[in-house]
N, CA, C and O atoms as CSV, one atom per row, in Angstrom:
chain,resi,resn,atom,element,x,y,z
A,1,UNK,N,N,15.037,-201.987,109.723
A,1,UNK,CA,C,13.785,-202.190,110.406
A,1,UNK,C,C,13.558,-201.134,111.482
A,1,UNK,O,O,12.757,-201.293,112.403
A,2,UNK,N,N,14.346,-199.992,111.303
A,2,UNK,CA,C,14.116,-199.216,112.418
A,2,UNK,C,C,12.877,-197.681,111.990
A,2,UNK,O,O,12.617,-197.365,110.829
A,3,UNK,N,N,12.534,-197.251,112.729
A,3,UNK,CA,C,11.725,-195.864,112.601
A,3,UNK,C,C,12.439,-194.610,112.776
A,3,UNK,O,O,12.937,-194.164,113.810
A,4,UNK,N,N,12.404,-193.968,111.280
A,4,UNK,CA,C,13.030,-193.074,111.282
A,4,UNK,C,C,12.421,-192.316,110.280
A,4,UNK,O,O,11.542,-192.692,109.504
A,5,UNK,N,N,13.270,-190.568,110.397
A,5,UNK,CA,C,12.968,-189.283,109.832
A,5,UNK,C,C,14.020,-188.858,109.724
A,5,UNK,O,O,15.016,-189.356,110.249
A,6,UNK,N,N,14.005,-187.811,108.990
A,6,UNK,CA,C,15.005,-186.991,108.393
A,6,UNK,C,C,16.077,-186.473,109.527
A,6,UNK,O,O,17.292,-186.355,109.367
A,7,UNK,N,N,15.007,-186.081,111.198
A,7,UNK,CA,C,15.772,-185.851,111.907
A,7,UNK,C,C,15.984,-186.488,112.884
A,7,UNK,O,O,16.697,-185.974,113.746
A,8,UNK,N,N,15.276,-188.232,113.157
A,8,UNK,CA,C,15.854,-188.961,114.291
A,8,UNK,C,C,15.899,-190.440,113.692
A,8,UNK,O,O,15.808,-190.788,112.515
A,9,UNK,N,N,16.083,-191.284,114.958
A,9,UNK,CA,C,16.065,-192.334,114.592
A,9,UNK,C,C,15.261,-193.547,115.697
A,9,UNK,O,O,16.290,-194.080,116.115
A,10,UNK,N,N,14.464,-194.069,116.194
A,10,UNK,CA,C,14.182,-194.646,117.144
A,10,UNK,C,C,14.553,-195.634,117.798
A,10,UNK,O,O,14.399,-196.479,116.917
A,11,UNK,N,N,15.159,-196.548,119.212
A,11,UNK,CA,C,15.320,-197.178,119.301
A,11,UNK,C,C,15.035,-197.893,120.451
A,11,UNK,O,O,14.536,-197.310,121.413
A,12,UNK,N,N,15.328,-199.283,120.490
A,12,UNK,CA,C,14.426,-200.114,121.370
A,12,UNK,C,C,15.233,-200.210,122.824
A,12,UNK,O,O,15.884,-201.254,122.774
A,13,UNK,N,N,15.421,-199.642,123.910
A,13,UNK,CA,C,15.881,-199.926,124.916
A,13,UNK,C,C,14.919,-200.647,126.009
A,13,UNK,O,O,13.728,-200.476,126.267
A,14,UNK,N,N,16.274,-201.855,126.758
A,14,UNK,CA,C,15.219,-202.619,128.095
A,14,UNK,C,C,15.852,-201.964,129.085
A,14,UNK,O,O,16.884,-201.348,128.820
A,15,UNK,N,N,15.536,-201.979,129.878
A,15,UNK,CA,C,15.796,-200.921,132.061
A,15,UNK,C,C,15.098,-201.580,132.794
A,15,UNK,O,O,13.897,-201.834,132.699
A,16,UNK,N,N,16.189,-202.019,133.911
A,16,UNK,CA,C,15.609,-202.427,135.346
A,16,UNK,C,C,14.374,-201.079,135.548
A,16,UNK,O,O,14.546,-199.977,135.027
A,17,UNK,N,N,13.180,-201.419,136.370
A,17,UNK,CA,C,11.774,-200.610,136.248
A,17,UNK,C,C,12.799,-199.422,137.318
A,17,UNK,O,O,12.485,-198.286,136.962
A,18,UNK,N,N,13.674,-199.372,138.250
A,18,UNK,CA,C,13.774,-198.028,139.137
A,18,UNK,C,C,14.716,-196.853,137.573
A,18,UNK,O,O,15.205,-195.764,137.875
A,19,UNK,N,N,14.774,-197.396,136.049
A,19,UNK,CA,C,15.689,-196.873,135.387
A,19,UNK,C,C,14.599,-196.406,134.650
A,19,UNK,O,O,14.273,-195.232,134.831
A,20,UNK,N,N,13.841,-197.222,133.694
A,20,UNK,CA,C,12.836,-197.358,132.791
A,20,UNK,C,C,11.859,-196.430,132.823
A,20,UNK,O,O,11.329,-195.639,132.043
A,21,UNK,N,N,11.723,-196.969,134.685
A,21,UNK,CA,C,9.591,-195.840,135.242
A,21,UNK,C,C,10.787,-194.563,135.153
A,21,UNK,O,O,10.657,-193.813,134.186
A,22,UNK,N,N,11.648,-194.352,135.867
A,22,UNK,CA,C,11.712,-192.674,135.951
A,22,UNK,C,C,11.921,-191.834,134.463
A,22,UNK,O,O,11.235,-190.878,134.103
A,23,UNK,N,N,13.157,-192.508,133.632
A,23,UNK,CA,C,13.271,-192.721,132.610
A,23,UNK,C,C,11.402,-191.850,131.896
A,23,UNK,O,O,11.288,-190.683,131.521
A,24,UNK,N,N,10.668,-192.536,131.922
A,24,UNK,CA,C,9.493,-192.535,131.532
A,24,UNK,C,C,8.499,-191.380,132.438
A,24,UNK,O,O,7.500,-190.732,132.125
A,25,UNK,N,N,8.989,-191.444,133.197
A,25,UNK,CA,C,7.728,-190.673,133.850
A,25,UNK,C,C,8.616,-188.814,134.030
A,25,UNK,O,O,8.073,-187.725,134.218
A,26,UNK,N,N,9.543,-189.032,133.929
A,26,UNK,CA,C,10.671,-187.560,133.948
A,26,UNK,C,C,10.832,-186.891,132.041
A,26,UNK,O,O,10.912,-185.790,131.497
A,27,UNK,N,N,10.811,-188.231,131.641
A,27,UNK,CA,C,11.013,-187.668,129.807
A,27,UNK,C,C,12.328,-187.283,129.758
A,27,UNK,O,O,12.684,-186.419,128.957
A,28,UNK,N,N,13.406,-188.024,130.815
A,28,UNK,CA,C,14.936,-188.008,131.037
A,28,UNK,C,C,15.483,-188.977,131.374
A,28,UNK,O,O,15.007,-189.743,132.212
A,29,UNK,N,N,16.727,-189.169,130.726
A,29,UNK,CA,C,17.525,-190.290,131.945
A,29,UNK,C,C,18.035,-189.682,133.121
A,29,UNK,O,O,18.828,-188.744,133.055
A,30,UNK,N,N,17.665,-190.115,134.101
A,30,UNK,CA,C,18.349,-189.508,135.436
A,30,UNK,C,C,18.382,-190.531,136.386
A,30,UNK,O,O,18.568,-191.710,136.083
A,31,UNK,N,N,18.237,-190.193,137.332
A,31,UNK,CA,C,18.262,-191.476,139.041
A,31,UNK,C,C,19.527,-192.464,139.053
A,31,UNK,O,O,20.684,-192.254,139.418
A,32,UNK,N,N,18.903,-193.635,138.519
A,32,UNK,CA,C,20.275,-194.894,138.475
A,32,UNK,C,C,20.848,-194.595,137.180
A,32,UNK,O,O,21.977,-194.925,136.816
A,33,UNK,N,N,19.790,-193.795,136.350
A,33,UNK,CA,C,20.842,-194.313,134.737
A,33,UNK,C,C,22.599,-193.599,134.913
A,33,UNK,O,O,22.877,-192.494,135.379
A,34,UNK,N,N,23.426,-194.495,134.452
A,34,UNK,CA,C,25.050,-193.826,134.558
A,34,UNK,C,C,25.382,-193.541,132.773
A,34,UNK,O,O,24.739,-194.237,131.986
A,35,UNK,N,N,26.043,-192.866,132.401
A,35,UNK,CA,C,26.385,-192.822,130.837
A,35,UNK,C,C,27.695,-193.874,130.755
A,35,UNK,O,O,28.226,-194.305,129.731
A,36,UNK,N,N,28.018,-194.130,132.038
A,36,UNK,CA,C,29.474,-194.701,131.692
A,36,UNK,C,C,29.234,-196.477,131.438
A,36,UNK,O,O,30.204,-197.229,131.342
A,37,UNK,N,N,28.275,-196.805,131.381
A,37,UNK,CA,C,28.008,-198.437,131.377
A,37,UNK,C,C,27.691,-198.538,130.094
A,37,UNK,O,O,27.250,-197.519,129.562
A,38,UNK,N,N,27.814,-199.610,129.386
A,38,UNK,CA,C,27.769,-200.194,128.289
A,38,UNK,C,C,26.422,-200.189,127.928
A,38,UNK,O,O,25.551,-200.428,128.765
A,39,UNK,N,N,26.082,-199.859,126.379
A,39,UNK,CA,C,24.304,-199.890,126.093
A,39,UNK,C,C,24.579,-200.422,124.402
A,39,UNK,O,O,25.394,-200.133,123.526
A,40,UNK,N,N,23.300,-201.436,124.535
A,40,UNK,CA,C,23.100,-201.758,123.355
A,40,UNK,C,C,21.803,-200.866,122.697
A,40,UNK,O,O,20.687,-200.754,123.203
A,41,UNK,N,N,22.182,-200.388,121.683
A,41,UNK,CA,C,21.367,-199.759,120.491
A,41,UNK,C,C,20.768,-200.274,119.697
A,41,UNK,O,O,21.420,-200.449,118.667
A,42,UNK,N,N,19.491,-200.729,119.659
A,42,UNK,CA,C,18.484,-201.374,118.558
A,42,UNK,C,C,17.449,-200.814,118.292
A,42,UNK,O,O,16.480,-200.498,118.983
A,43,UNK,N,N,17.764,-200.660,116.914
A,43,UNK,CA,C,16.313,-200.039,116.110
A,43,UNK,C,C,15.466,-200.710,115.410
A,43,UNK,O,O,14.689,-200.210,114.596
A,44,UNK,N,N,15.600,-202.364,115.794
A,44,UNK,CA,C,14.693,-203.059,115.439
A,44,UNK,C,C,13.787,-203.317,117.063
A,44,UNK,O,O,14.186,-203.796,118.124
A,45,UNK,N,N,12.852,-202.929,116.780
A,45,UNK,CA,C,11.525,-203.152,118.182
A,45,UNK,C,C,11.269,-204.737,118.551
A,45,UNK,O,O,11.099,-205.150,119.698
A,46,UNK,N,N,11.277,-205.661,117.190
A,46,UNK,CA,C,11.064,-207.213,117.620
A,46,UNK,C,C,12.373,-207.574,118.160
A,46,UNK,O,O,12.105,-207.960,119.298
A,47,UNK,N,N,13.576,-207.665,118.003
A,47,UNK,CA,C,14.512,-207.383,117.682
A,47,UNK,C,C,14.803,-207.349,119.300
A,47,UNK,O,O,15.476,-208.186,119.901
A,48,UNK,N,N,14.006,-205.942,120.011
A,48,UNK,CA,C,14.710,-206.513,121.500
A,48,UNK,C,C,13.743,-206.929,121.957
A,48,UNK,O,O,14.109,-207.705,122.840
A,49,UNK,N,N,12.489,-206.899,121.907
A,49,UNK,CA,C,11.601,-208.071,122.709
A,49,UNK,C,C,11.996,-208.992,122.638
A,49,UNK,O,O,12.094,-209.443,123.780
A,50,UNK,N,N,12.515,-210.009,121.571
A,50,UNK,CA,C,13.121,-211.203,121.685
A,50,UNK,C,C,13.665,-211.102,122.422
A,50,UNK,O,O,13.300,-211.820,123.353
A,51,UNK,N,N,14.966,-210.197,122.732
A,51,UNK,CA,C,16.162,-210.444,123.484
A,51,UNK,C,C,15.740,-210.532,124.613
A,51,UNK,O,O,16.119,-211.566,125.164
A,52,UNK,N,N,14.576,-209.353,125.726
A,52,UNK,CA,C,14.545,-209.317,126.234
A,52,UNK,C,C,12.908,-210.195,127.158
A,52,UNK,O,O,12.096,-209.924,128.042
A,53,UNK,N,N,13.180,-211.131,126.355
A,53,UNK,CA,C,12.446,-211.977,126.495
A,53,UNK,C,C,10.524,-211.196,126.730
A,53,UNK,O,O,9.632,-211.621,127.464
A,54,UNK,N,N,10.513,-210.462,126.151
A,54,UNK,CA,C,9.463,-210.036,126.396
A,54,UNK,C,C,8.958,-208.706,127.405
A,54,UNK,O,O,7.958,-207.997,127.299
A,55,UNK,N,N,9.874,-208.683,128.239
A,55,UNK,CA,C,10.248,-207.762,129.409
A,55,UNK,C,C,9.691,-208.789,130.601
A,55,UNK,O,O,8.911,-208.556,131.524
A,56,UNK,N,N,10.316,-209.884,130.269
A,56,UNK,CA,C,10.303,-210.602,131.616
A,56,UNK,C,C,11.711,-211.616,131.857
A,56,UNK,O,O,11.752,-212.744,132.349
A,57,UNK,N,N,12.874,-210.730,131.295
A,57,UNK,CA,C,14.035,-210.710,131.941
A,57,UNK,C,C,14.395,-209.914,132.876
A,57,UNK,O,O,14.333,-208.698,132.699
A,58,UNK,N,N,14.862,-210.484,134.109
A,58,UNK,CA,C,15.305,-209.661,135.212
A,58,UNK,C,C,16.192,-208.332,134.621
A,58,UNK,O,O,17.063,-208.447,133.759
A,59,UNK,N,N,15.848,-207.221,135.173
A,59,UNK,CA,C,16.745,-206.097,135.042
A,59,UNK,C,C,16.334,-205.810,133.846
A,59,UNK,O,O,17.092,-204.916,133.469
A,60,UNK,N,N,15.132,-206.171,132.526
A,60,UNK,CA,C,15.077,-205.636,131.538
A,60,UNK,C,C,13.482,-205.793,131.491
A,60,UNK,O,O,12.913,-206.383,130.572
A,61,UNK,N,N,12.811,-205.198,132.588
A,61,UNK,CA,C,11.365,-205.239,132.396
A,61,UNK,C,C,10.721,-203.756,131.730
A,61,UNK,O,O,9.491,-203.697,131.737
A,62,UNK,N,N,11.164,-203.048,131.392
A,62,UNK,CA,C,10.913,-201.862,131.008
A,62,UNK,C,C,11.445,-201.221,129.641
A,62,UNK,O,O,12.419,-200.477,129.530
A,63,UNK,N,N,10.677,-201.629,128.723
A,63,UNK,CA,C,11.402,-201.394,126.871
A,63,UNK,C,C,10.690,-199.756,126.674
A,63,UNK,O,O,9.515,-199.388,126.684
A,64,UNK,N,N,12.007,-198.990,126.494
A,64,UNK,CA,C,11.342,-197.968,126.445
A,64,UNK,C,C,11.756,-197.688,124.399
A,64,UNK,O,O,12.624,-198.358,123.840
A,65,UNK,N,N,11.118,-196.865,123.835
A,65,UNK,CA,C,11.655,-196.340,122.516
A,65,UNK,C,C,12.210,-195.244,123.041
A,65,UNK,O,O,11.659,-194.395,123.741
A,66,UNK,N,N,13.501,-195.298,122.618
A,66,UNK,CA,C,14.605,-193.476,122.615
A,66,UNK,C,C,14.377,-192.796,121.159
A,66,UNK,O,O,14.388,-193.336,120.053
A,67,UNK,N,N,14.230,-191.842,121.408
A,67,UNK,CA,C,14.244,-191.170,120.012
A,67,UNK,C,C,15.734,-190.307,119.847
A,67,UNK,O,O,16.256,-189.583,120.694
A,68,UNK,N,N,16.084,-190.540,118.875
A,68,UNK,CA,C,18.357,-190.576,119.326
A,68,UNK,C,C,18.144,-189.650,118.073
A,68,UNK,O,O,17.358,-189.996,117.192
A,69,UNK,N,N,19.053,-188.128,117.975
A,69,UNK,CA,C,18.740,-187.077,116.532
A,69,UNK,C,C,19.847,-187.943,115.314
A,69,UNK,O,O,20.976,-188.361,115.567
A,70,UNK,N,N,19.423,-187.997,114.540
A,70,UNK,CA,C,20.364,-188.674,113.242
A,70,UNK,C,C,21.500,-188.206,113.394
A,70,UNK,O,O,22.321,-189.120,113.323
A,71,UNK,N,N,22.068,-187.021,113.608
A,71,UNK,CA,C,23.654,-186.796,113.688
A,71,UNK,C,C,24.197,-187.503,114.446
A,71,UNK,O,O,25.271,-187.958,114.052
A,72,UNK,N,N,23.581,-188.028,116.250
A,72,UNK,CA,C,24.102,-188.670,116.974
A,72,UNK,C,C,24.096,-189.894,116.567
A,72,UNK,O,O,25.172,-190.475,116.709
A,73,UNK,N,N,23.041,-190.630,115.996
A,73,UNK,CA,C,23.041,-192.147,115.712
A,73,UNK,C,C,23.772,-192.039,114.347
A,73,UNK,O,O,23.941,-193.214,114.021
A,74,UNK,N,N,24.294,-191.248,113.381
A,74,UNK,CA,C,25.190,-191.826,112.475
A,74,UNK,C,C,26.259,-191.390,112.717
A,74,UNK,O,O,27.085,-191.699,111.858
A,75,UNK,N,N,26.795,-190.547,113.851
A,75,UNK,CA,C,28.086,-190.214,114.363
A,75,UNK,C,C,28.111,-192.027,115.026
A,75,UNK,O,O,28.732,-192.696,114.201
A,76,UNK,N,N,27.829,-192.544,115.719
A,76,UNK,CA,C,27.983,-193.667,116.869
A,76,UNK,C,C,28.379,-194.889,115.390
A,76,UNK,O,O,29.445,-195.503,115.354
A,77,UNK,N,N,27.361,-195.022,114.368
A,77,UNK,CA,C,27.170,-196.281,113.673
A,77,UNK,C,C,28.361,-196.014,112.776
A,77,UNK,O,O,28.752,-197.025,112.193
A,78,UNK,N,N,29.196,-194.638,112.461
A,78,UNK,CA,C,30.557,-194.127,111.321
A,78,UNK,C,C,31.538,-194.706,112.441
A,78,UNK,O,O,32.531,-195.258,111.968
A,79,UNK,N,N,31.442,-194.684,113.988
A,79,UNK,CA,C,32.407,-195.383,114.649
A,79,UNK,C,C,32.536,-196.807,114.856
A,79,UNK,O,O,33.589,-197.367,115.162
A,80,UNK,N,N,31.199,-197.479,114.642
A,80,UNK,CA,C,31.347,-198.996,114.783
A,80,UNK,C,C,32.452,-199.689,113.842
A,80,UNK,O,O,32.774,-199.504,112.668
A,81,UNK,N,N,33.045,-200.851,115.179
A,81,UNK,CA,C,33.831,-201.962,114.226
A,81,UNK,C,C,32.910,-203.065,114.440
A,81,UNK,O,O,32.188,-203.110,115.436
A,82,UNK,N,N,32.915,-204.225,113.260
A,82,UNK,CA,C,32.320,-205.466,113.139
A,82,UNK,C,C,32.543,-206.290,114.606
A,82,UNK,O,O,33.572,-206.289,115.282
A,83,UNK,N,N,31.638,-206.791,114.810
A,83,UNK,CA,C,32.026,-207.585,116.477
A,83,UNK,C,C,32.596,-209.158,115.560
A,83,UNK,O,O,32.512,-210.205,116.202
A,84,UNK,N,N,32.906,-209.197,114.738
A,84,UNK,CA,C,33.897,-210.563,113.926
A,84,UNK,C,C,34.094,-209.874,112.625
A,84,UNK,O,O,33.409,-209.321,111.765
A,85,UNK,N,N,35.516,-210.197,112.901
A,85,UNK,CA,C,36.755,-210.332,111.190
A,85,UNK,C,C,35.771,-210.553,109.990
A,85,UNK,O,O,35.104,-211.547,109.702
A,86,UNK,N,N,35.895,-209.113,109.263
A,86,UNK,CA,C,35.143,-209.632,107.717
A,86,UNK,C,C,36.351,-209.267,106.824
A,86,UNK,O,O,36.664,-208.086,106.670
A,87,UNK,N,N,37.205,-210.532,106.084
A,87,UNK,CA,C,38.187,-209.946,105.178
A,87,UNK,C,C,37.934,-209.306,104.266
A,87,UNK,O,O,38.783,-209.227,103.378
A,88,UNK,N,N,36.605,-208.562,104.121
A,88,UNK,CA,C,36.307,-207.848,103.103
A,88,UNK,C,C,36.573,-206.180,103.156
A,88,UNK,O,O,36.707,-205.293,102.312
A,89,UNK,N,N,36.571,-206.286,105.108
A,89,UNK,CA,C,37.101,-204.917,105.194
A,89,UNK,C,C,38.378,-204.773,105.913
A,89,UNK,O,O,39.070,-203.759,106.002
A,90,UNK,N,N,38.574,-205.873,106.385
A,90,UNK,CA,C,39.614,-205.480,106.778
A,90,UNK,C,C,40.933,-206.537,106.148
A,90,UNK,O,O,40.712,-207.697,105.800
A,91,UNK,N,N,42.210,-205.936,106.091
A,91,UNK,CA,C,43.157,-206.493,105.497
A,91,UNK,C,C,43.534,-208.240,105.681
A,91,UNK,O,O,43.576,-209.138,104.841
A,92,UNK,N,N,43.840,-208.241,107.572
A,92,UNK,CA,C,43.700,-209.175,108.213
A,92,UNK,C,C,43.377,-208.966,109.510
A,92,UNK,O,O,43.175,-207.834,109.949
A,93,UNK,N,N,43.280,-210.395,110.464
A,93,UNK,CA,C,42.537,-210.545,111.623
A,93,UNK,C,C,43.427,-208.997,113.006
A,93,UNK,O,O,42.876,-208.293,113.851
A,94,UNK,N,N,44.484,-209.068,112.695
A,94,UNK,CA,C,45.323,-208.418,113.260
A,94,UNK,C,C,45.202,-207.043,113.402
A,94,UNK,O,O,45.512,-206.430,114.423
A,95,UNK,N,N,44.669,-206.458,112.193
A,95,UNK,CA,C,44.335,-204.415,112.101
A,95,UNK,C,C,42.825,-204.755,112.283
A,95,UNK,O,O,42.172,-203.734,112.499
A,96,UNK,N,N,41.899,-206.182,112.251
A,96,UNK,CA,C,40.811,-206.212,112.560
A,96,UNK,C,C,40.920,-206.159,114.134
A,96,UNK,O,O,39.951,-205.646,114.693
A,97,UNK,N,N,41.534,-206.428,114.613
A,97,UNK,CA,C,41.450,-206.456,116.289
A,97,UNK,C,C,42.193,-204.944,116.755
A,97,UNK,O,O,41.800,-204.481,117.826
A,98,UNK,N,N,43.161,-204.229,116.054
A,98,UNK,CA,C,43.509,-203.083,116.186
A,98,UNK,C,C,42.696,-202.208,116.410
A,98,UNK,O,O,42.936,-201.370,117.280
A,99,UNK,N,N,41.144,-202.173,115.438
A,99,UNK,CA,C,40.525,-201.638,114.759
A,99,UNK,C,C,39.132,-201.616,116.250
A,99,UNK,O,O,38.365,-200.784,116.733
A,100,UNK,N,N,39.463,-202.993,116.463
A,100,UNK,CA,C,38.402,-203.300,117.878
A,100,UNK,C,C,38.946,-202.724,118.997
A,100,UNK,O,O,38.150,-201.987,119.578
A,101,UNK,N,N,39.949,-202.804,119.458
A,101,UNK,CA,C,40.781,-201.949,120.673
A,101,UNK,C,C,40.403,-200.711,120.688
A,101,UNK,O,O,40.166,-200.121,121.743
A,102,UNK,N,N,40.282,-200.072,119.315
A,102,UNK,CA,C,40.306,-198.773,119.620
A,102,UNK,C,C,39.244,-197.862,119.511
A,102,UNK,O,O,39.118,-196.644,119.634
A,103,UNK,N,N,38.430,-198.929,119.210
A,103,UNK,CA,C,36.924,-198.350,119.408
A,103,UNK,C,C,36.074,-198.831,120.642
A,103,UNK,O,O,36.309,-199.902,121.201
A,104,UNK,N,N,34.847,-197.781,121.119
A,104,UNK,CA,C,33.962,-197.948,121.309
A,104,UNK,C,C,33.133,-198.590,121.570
A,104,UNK,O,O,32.576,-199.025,122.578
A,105,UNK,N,N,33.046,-198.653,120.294
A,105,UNK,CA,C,31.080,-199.057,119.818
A,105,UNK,C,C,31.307,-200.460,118.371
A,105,UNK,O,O,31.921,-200.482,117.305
A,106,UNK,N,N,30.571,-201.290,119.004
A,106,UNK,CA,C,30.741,-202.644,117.886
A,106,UNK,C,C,29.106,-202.791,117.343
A,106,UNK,O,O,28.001,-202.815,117.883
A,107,UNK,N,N,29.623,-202.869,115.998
A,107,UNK,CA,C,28.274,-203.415,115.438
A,107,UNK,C,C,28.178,-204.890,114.845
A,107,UNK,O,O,29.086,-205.360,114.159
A,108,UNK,N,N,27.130,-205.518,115.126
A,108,UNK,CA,C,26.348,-206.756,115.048
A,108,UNK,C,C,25.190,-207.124,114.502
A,108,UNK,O,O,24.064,-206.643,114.619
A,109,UNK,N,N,25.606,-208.064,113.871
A,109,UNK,CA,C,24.253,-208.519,112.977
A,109,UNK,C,C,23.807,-209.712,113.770
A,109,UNK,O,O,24.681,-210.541,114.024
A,110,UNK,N,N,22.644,-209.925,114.183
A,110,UNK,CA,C,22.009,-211.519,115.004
A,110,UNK,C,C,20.583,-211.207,113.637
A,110,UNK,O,O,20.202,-210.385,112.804
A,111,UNK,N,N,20.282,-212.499,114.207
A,111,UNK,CA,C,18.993,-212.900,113.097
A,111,UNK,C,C,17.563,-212.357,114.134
A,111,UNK,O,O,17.319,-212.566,115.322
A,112,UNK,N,N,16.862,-211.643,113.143
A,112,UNK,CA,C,15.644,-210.819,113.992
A,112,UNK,C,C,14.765,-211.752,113.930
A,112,UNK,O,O,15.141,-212.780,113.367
A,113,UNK,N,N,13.504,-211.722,114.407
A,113,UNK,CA,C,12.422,-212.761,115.354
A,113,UNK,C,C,11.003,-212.106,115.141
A,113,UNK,O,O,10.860,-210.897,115.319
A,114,UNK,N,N,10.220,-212.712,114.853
A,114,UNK,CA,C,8.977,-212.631,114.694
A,114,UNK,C,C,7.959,-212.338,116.185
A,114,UNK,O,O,8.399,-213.016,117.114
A,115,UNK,N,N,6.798,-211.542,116.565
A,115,UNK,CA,C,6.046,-211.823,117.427
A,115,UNK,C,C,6.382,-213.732,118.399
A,115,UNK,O,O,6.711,-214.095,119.529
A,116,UNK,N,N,6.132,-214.209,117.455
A,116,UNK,CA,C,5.977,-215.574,118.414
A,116,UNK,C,C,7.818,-215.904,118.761
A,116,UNK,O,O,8.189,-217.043,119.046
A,117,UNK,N,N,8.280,-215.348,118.720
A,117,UNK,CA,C,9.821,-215.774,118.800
A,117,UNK,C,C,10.988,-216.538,118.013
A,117,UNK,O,O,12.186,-216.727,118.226
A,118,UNK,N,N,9.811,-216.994,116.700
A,118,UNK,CA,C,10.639,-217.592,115.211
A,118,UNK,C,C,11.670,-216.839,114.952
A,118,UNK,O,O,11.761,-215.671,115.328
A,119,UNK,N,N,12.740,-217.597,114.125
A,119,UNK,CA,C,13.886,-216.755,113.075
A,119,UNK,C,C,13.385,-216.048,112.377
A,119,UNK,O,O,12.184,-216.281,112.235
A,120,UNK,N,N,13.860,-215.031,111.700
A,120,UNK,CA,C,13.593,-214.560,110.195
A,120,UNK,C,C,14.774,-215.100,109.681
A,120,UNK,O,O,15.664,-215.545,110.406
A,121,UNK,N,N,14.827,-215.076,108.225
A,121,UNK,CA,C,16.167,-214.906,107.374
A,121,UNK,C,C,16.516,-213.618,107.676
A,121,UNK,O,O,17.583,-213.551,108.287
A,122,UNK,N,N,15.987,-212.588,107.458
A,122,UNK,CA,C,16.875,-211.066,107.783
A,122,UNK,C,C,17.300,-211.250,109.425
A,122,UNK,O,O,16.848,-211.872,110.387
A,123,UNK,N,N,18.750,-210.085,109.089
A,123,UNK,CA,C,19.024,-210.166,110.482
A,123,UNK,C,C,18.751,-208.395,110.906
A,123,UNK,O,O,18.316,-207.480,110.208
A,124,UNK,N,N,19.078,-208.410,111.917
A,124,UNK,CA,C,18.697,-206.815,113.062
A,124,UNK,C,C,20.023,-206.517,113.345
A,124,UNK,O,O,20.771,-207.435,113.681
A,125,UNK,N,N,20.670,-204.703,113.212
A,125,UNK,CA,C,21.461,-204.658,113.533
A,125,UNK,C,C,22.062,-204.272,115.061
A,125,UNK,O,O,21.478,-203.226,115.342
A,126,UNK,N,N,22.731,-204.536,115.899
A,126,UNK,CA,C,22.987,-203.960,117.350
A,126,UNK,C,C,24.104,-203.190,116.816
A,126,UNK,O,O,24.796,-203.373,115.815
A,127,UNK,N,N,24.128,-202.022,117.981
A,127,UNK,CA,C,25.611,-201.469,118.252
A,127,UNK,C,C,25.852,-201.480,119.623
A,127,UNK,O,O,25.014,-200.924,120.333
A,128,UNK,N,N,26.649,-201.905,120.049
A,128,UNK,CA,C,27.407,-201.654,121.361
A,128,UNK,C,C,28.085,-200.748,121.781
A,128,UNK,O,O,29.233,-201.159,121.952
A,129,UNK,N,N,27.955,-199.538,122.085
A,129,UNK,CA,C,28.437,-198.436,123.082
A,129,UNK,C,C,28.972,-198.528,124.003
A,129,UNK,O,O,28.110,-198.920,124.790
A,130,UNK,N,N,29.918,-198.432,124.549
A,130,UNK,CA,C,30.318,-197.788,125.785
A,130,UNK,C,C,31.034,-196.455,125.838
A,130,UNK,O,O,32.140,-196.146,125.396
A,131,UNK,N,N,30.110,-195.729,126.502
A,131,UNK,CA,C,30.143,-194.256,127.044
A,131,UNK,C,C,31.678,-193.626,127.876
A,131,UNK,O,O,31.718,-192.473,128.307
């Protein structure tokens, strides 16, 4: 469900407004943003309005779209581990948690949401970063 081209990929970020407005009004991250804090990656757009309740969760009033170049977003998503044990890839729970230690970045499936805030059956994928 995400927007993409040959050479990017788009995605849905929320920012406290002193992160978001500069963020937005510079066409950079700079001021408060740090690289070293944890960021979730979604390229589904309903996907974080749900989450972020609309942008009327504290600290997430400001949904900006990142436009991230495809090498970087499929370098990040070739590093994700499952955020839960799938014995399909991994042997057992044990090199599945090995596998989590030593990464990064976790990817997640939650169920994506309609305008009015309904389920879908499809789900949206997250990745979790830390920088």
């Amino acid at each position: 469900m995400a927007q993409y081209d040959e050479e990017s990929v788009i995605v849905s970020q929320a920012y406290r407004p002193s992160i978001g407005l500069f963020a937005a009004r510079e066409q950079y991250f700079g001021g408060e943003f740090r690289l070293n804090r944890m960021s979730w990656i979604k390229p589904n757009f309903l996907w974080m309005m749900y989450r972020c309740a609309w942008g009327t969760s504290v600290g997430q009033e400001v949904i900006l779209a990142v436009r991230l170049k495809r090498p970087f977003f499929e370098n990040v998503l070739a590093q994700a581990i499952p955020s839960s044990y799938d014995p399909d890839e991994y042997s057992n729970q044990a090199a599945w948690k090995k596998a989590v230690n030593a990464s990064k970045v976790r990817l997640q499936w939650d169920p994506d949401h309609n305008p009015a805030g309904g389920a879908f059956k499809r789900r949206a994928i997250l990745i979790r970063a830390s920088w």
